[in-house]
C-alpha positions in Angstrom: 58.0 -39.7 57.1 57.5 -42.9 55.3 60.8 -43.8 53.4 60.5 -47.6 52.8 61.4 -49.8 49.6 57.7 -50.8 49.4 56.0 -47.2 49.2 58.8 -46.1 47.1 57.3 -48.4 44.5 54.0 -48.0 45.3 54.6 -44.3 44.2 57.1 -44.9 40.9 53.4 -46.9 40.2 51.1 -44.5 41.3 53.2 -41.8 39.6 53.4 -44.0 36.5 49.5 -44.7 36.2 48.9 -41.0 36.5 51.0 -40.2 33.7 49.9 -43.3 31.9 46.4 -42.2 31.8 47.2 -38.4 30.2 49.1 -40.7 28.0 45.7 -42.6 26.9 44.1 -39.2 26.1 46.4 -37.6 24.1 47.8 -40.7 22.3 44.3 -41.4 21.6 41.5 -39.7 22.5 42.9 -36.3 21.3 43.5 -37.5 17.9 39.5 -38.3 18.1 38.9 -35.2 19.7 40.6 -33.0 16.7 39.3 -35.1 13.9 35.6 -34.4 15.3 36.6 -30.6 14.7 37.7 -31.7 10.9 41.5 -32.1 11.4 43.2 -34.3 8.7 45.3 -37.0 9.9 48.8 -35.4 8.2 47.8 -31.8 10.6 46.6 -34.7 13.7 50.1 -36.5 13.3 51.8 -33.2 13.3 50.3 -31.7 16.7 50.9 -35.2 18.0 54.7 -34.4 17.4 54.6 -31.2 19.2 53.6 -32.6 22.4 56.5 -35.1 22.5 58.7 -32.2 22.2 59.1 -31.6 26.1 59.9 -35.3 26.4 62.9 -34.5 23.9 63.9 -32.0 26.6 63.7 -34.1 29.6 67.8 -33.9 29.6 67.2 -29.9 30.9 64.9 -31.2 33.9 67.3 -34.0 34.9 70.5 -31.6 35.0 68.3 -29.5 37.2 67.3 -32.1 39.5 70.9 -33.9 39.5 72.5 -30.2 40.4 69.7 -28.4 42.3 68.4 -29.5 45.6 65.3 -26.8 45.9 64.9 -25.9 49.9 67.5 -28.5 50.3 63.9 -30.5 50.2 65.6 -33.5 47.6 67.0 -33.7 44.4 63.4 -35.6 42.9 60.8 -34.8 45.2 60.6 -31.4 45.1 60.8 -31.2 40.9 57.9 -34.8 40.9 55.7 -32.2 43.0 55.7 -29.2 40.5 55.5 -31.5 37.5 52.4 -33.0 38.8 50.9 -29.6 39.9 51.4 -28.3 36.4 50.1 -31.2 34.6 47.2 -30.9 36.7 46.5 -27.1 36.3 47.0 -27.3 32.5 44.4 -29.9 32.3 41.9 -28.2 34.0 42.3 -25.0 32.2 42.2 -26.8 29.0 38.4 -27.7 29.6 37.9 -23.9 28.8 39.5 -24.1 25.3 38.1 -25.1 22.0 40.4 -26.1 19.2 38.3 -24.9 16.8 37.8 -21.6 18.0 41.3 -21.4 19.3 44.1 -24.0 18.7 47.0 -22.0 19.7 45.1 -21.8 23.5 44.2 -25.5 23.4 47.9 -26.3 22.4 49.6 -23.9 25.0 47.4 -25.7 27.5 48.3 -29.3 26.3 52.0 -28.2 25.7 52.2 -27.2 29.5 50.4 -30.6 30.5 53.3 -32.3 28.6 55.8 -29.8 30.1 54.7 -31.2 33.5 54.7 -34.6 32.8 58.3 -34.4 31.8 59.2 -32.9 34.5 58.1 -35.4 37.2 58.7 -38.2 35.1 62.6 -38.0 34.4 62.8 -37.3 38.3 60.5 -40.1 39.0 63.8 -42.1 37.0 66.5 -40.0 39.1 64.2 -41.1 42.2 64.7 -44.9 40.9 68.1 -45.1 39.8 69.3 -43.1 43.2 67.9 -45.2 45.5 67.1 -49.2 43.5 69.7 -52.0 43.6 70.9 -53.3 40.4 69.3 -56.6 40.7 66.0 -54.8 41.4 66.2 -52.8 38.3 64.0 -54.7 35.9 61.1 -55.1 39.1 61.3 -51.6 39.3 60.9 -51.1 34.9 58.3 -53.6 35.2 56.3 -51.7 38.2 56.6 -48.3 36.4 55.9 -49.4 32.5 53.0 -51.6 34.0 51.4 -48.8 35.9 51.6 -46.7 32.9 49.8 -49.5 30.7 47.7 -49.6 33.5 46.7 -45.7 33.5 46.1 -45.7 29.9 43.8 -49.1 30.1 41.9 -47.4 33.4 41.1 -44.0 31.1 40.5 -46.0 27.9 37.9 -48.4 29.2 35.9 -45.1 30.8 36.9 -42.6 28.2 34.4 -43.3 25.9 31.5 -44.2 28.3 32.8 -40.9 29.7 32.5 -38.8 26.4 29.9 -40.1 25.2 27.8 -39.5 28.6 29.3 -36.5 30.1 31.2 -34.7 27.4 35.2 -34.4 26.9 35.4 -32.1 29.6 35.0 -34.9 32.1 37.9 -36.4 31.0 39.8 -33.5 31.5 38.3 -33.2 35.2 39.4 -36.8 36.1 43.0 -35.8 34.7 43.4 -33.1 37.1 41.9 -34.5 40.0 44.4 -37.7 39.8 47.8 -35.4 39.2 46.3 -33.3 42.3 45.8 -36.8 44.3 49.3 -37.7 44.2 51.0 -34.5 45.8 50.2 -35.1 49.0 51.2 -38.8 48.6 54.7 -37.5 47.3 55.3 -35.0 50.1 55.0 -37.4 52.8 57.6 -39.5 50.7 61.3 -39.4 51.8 63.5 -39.7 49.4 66.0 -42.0 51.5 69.4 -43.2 51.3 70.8 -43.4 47.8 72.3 -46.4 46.6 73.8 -45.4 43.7 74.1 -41.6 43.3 77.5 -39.9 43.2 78.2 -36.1 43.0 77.2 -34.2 39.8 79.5 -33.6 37.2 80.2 -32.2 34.3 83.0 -35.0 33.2 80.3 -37.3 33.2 78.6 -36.4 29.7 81.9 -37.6 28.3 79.9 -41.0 28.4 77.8 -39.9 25.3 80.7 -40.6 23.0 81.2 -44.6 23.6 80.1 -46.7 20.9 77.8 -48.5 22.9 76.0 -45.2 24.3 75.3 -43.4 21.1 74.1 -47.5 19.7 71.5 -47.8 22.6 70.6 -44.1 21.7 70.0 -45.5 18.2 68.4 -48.3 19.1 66.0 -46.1 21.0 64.9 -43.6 18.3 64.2 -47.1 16.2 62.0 -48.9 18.7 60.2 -45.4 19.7 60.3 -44.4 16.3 58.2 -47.5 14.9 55.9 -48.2 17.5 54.6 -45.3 18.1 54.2 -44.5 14.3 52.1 -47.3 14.4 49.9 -47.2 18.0 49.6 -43.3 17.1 46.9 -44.5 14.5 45.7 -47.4 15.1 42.3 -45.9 17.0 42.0 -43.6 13.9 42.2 -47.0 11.8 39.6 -48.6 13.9 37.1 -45.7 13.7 37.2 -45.2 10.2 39.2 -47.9 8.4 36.5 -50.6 10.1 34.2 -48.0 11.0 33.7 -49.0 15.2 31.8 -47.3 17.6 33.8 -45.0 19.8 33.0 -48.2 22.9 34.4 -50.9 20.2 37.5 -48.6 19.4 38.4 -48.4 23.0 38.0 -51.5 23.8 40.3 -53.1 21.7 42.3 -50.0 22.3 41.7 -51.8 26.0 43.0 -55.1 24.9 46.3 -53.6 23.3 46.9 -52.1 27.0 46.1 -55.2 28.8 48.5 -57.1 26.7 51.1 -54.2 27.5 51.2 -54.6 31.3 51.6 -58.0 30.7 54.4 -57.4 28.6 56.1 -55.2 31.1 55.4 -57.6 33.7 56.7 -60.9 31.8 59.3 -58.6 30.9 61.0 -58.5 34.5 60.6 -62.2 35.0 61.9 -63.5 31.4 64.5 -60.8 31.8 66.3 -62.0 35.1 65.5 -65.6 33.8 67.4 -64.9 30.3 69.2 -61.9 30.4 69.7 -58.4 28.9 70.4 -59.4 25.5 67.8 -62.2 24.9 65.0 -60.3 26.3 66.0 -57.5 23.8 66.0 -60.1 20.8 62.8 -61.0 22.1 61.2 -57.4 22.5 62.1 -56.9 18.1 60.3 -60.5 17.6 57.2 -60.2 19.3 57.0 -56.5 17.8 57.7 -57.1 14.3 55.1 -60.3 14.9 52.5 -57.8 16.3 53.1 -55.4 13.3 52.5 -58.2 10.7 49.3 -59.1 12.3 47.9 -55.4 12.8 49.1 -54.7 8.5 47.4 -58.1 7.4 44.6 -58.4 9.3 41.2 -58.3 7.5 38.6 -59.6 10.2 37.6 -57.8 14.0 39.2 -61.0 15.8 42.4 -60.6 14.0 42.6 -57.3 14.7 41.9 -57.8 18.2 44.7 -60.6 18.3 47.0 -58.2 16.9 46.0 -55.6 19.2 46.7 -57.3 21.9 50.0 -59.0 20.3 51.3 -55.3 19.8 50.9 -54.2 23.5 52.5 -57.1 24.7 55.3 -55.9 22.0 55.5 -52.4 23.4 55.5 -53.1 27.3 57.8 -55.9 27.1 60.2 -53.7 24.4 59.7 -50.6 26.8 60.3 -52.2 30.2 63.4 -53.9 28.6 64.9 -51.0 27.1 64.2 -49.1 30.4 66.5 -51.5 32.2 69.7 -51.4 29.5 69.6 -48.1 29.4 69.4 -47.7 33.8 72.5 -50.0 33.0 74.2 -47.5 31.0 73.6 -44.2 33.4 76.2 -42.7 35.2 75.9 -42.3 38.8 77.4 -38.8 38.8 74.9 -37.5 36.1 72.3 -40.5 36.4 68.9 -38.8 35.9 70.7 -36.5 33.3 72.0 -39.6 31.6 68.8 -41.5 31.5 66.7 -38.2 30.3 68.9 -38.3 27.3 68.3 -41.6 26.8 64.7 -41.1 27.3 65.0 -38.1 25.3 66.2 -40.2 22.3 62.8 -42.6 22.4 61.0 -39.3 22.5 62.8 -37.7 19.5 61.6 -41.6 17.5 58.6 -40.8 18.6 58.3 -37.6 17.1 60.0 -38.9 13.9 57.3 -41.6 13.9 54.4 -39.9 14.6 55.2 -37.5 12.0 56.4 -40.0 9.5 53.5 -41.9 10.6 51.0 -39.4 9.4 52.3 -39.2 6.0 52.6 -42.6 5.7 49.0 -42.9 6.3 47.1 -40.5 4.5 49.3 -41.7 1.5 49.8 -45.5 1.8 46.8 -46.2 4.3 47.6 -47.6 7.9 48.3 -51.3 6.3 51.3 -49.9 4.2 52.8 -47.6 7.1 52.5 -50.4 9.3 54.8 -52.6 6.9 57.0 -50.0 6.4 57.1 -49.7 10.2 58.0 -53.4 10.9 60.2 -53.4 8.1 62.6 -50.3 9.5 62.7 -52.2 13.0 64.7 -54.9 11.9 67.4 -52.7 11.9 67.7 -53.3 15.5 68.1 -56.8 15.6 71.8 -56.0 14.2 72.3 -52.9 16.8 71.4 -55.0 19.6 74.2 -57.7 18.3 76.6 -55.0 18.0 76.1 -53.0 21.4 76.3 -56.4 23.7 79.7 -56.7 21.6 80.9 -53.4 22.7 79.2 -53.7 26.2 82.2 -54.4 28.5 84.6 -51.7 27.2 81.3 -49.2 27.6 79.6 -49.7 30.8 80.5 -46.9 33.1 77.7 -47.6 35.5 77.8 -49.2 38.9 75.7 -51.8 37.3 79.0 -52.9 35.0 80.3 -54.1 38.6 77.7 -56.2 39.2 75.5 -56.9 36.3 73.9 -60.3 35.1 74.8 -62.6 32.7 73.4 -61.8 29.3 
């Protein structure tokens, strides 16, 4: 059994690309696929919403996996396995449903595919805060938003080569086949001495009502909330608004990923270099700066500049946020705690996929974006104010032995 720090990370990666390239379809190749069947982008935005509602849920899978140990086989490891076996069944099933002839199939079998993602990633989290040192925390953010960038940059430079070639069905294939890939690699995984975990309990949800808790929850719905209103539609933008090829559109779809694993990765250096607070700050700058450039851009290189700009936003934002919030988690309830913080970015994103679509197909992608950028801001003085209330709120081990900020 191979329990060592090195493959543990190799698999939060491996776990992370996985889900990061089901991610690239259905952020954006299925709001291409259901606008070739004649969907408006108000009815697109909405079925986006639904499947972000098992990530909204995650909370259910990490009291499971913080309570249960199935077979006495692991808290995680056991729960990573079925997630990844659903995911993987869903997606092959799906390739047998049109959404044209039959959209409550296609969205049962994309709702499960969700469902299983969930589920393996809030334990992939338990897995991370059980068994990863404090001071390896934003390494560990980086490795797993990175991988995820990475998995939707992997699909999005072959998805349209692949659908335009093979058909969508292929990409459906290759979705299976890598969820089915990784079980073996998780079952020889040991899920090893824990670090940080302490005995479920119940007491520990008490947490939820510190200022600073239900701030970072706020500041999490914000930052989900306005950056996925915006990425949601940006493909659509470039297909029709400049009116790419499907290649062109995922390219620079492409570039916005390539500048997200490079936010993710900067994120863990310029994070232990500055602190938690700064790299926050930071996270709402280059954002709003990447917004700005997305709503005013006129020409194909500006676009691409803000594409790219924007990525680096989100991965640096989401590694960031990853690691305040791993700060906040109690040990007793820790993958409970950080589902519900999870579960908080999720419920944004739902709000701004939603919002998002209205915004669009009323004001045009320009004038949501704006409106986007604008509504961030509010962060900058939640961040100010949850540092404030930091030390009286911490109830982490990582209060003990935290950073500077």
């Amino acid at each position: 059994m191979i329990s060592n720090k090195h493959y543990r990370l190799f698999i939060f990666g491996a776990l992370y690309f996985v889900q990061g390239a089901v991610l690239s379809y259905f952020i954006t190749f299925n709001i291409l696929y259901l606008r070739e069947f004649g969907f408006s982008k108000e009815a697109v935005g909405f079925f986006q919403s639904i499947l972000a509602v098992p990530f909204i849920l995650k909370i259910f899978f990490g009291m499971a996996s913080d309570a249960w140990n199935p077979f006495n086989l692991g808290h995680r490891k056991p729960y990573i396995i079925m997630g990844l076996f659903l995911q993987g069944t869903a997606m092959y099933l799906i390739t047998f449903v049109s959404p044209q002839s039959n959209l409550t199939a296609f969205a049962v079998m994309a709702l499960l595919a969700s469902i299983g993602m969930a589920l393996y990633d809030t334990c992939t989290d338990g897995l991370a805060l059980d068994t990863c040192k404090v001071e390896d925390r934003s390494i560990v953010q980086g490795v797993m938003t990175g991988g995820r960038a990475a998995g939707v940059l992997a699909l999005l430079l072959l998805g349209g080569i692949i659908r335009d070639n093979v058909g969508w069905n292929w990409i459906f294939y290759i979705e299976a086949i890598l969820a089915f890939t990784l079980i073996p690699l998780v079952l020889v995984l040991k899920e090893g001495r824990t670090v940080n975990k302490e005995n479920f309990s119940w007491n520990a949800f008490k947490s939820f009502t510190k200022p600073a808790v239900i701030i970072l929850s706020t500041i999490g719905i914000i930052y989900a909330l306005t950056i996925d209103g915006i990425y949601t539609f940006l493909s659509d933008h470039l297909r029709y608004d400049f009116e790419l090829s499907m290649t062109k559109v995922t390219m620079l779809i492409a570039l916005a990923m390539a500048g997200r694993i490079t936010g993710a990765l900067s994120s863990s250096f310029l994070t232990r270099l500055f602190g938690r607070k700064p790299s926050v700050l930071i996270a709402i700058g280059l954002t709003i700066t990447g917004t700005l450039i997305l709503a005013l851009g006129s020409s194909l290189m500006s676009i691409a500049l803000g594409a790219f700009f924007f990525g680096l936003a989100y991965g640096y934002y989401t590694a960031i946020y990853g690691v305040i919030a791993m700060d906040f988690s109690d040990p007793a309830i820790s993958a409970s705690m950080f589902a519900i913080f999870m579960m908080f970015i999720n419920i944004g994103t739902v709000i701004g996929q939603t919002l998002g679509g209205v915004l669009t197909q009323n004001l045009g992608f320009k004038g949501m974006s704006l409106i986007m950028g604008f509504i961030n801001l509010i962060n900058v003085f939640l961040v100010i104010l949850l540092f404030r209330k930091r030390q009286s709120s911490f109830t982490s081990v990582s209060n003990r032995n935290s950073e500077h900020d």
